[in-house]
N, C-alpha and C positions, 0 to 999 in steps of 0.2 A: 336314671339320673334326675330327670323331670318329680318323678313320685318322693326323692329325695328331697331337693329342696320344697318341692309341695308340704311335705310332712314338716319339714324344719320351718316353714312359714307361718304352718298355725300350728306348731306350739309357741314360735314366739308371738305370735296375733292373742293367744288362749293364757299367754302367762302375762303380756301385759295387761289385758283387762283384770287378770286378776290380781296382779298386786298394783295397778294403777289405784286402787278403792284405799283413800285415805283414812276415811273414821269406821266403815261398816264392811262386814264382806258380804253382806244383804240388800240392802241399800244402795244405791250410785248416791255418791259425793256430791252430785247437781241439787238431786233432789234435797238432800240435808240439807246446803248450805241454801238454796232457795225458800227454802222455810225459815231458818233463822233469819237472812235477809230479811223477812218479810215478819216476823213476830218480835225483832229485837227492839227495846224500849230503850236503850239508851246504852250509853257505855258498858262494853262487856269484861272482864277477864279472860286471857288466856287460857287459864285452865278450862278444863269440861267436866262441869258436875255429872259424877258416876253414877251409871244408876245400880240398883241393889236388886234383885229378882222378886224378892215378896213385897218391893214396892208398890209393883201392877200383878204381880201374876201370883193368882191363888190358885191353891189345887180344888176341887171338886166338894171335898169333904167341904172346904171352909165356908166355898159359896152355898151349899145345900143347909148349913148352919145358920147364914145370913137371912137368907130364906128372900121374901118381899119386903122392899121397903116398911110396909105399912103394920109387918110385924118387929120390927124392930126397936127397941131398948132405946130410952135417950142414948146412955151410953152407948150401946152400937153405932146411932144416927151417927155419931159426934165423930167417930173412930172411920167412916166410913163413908163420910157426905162429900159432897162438894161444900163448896163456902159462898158461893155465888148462886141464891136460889136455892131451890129444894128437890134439884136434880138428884136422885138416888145414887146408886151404884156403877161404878162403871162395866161392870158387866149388864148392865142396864144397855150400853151402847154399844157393848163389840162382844162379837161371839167367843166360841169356843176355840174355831180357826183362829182368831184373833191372836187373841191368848197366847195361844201356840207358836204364829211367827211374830209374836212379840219374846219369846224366852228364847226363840231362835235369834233373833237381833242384839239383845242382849251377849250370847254368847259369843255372836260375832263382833263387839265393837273393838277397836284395838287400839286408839293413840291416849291420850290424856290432856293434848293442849290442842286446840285450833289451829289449825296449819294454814287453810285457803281460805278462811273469814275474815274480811276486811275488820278491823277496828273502827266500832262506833263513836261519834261524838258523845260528848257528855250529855245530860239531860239538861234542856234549857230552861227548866222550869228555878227562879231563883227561890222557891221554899226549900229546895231540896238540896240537902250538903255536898258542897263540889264534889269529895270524894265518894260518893256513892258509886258500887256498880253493882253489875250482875253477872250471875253465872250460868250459861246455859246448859245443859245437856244434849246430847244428840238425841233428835225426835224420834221417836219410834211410831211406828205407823200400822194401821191394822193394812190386814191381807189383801186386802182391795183399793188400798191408799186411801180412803175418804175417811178420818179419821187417822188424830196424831197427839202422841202424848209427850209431851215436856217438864221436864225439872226445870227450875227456875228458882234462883235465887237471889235476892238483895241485899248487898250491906251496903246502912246509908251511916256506915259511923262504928264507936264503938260500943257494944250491947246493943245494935239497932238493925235492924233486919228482920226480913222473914224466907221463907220458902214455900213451895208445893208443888205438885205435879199438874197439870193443868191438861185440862181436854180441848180440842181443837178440832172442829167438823170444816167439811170442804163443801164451799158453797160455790156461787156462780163466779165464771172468771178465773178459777183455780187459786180465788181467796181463798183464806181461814175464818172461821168464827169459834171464840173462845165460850164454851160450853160450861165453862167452872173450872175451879180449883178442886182438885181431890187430895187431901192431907195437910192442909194448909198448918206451918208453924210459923209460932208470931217469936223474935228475940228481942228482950229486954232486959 
């Protein structure tokens, strides 16, 4: 009888952590929303920018084509830089591992709107049209967490806005530092 309810206690112990996990089945929900906490600029949208898999993740052939920064094409530069500096590739930053449980994150995400993220204030800055927001994506993060990537997007109006994916390194205090923008699009 003992071994009974033992076994009935963690499956339910084993099924609520598992479907307790609101945006990721990789991720704990703390950590996501602790990051957006901590990188949101201002008012957000409910929705969650999706992300697309050959966003971040290239197969082998593409990067061994890419080759080294220093051989590449304006046109490649342009297709493949950061917009902040002249930071390269981003496999420049994250391995192979990486890679790998980034396309495993991906496949795990599951909702579409923000559920436990408080809504931001507006940006107070008065240059900027009241109705501007943003949209975030849920972070994906390399294999050892010290590195984290986010979609981001702005509309400050109609035809106005931009996006891109952004890199983000883990520095002292379990801040972020923003590394550059990789794919940056301007709308007009």
């Amino acid at each position: 009888m003992k071994n009974l309810i033992l076994t009935q206690l963690l499956l339910l112990i084993t099924c609520l952590s598992t479907f307790g996990q609101t945006y990721s089945s990789i991720i704990d929900d703390i950590e996501i929303t602790a990051f957006i906490h901590n990188q949101a600029k201002g008012k957000y949208n409910q929705k969650i920018n999706n992300w697309k898999l050959e966003e971040v993740y290239q197969p082998d052939s593409v990067l061994k084509k890419l080759g080294s920064w220093k051989t590449l094409t304006p046109s490649e530069k342009r297709n493949y830089s950061f917009n902040y500096g002249e930071a390269p590739l981003l496999a420049d930053f994250l391995t192979r591992a990486d890679f790998e449980f980034i396309k495993e994150q991906i496949s795990g995400l599951k909702v579409k709107e923000w559920q436990t993220v408080k809504e931001f204030q507006k940006t107070k800055n008065s240059e900027h049209n009241k109705d501007e927001y943003y949209i975030y994506s849920v972070p994906l993060f390399s294999k050892d967490r010290n590195y984290a990537l986010m979609k981001t997007e702005l509309y400050c109006g109609n035809l106005c806005g931009w996006s891109c994916v952004e890199l983000f390194k883990k520095i002292e205090n379990g801040q972020w530092e923003n590394k550059g923008c990789f794919s940056k699009k301007v709308y007009y």
